[in-house]
N, C-alpha and C positions, 0 to 999 in steps of 0.2 A: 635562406627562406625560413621564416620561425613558424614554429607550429603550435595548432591549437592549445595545446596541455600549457607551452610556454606562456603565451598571449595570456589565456586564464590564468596560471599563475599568478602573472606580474600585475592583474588586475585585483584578483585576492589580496596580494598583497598591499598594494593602494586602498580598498577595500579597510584593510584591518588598521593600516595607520590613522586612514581617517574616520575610524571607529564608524564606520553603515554597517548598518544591522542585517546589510542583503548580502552578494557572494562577493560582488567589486564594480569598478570603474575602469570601463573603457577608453581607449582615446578616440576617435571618428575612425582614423585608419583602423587601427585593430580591431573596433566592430566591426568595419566592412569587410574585415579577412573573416571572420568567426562568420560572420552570415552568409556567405559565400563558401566557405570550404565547413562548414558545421551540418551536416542534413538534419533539418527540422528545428534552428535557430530560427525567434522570431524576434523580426524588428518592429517595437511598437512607437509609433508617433504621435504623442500625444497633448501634438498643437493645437489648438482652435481652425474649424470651418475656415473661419476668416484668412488665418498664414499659410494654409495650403493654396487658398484661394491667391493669392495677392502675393504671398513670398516665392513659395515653391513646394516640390514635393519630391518625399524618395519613391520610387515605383515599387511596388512588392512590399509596401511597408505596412503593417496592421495599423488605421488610423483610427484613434480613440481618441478623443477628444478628455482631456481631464479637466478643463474649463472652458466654457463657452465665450466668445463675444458677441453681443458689449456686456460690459457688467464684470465676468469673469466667473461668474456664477460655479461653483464645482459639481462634474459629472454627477448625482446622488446612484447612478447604474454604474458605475466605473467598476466595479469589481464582475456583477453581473454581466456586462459586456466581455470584458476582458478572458472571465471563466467560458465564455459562448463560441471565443475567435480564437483564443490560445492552448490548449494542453498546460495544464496545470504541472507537469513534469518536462515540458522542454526549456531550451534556455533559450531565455527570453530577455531583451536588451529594450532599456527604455531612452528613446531623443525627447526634447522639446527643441525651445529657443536657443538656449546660451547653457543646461542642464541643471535649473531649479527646481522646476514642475517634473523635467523625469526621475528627479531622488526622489519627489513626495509619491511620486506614484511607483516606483521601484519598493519604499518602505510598505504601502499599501498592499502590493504584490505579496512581496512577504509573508506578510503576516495575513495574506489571503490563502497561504500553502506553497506558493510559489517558491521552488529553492533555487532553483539556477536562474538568480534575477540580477541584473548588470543594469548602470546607468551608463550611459554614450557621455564623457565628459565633453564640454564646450558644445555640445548639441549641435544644432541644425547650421545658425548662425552665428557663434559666440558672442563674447562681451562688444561692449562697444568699444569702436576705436579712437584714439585723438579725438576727431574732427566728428564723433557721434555715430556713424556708422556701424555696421555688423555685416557679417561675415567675409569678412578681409583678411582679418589676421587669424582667426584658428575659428575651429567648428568644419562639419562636412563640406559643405560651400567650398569654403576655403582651402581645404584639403581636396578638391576636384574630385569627390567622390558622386558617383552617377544621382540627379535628382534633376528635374524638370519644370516647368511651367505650366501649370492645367490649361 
């Protein structure tokens, strides 16, 4: 069984290879252990209205929207939000789609005071597959980790 200091660690360390200016990179399993066995870990999802709607959802997960559809439009509250639902000292773990938008909002965090801030690599649904699909091959989904259908 690995434990939390481990998990952090080896995210650190992914973190400093890949030069992010935050504390590291998750995988979907190892966020789900750190949000689960971490008291006061927050997972923030910050898909659009719309893929909660139509994709799915994690239950228990702070949803902030860091661009809206259609358009794409970027949250201009995103940090105000964020400061209003989060503890600016817990650690805090950011999903989207496939883990784009949760690096920009992970560096955002940041540099808002944020220090224990983590990206969920392959997010919610990962990259596409062969045949154009997502989340098949890696991301939460894919990893059968608990999320729903509104």
């Amino acid at each position: 069984m690995p434990t939390i200091s481990a998990i952090l660690e080896r995210a650190q360390q992914r973190g400093k290879l890949a030069g992010l200016p935050y504390a590291g990179a998750l995988t979907p399993t190892e966020a789900h252990f750190i949000w689960c066995h971490a008291p006061g870990t927050r997972l923030v999802d910050v898909r659009s209205h719309a893929e909660w709607d139509l994709v799915g959802e994690i239950p228990g997960t702070v949803q902030l929207e860091w661009q809206a559809y259609p358009g794409w439009v970027l949250n201009p509250y995103f940090v105000q939000q964020l400061k209003q639902q989060v503890d600016v000292e817990a650690l805090v773990m950011f999903i989207c789609r496939s883990g784009g938008r949760s690096h920009q909002a992970a560096v955002v965090a940041h540099n808002a005071g944020y220090t224990e801030v983590y990206n969920v690599l392959e997010g919610f649904e990962g990259n596409k597959s062969a045949d154009g699909r997502r989340g098949q091959g890696c991301g939460w989904k894919a990893a059968d980790l608990p999320w729903k259908h509104r």
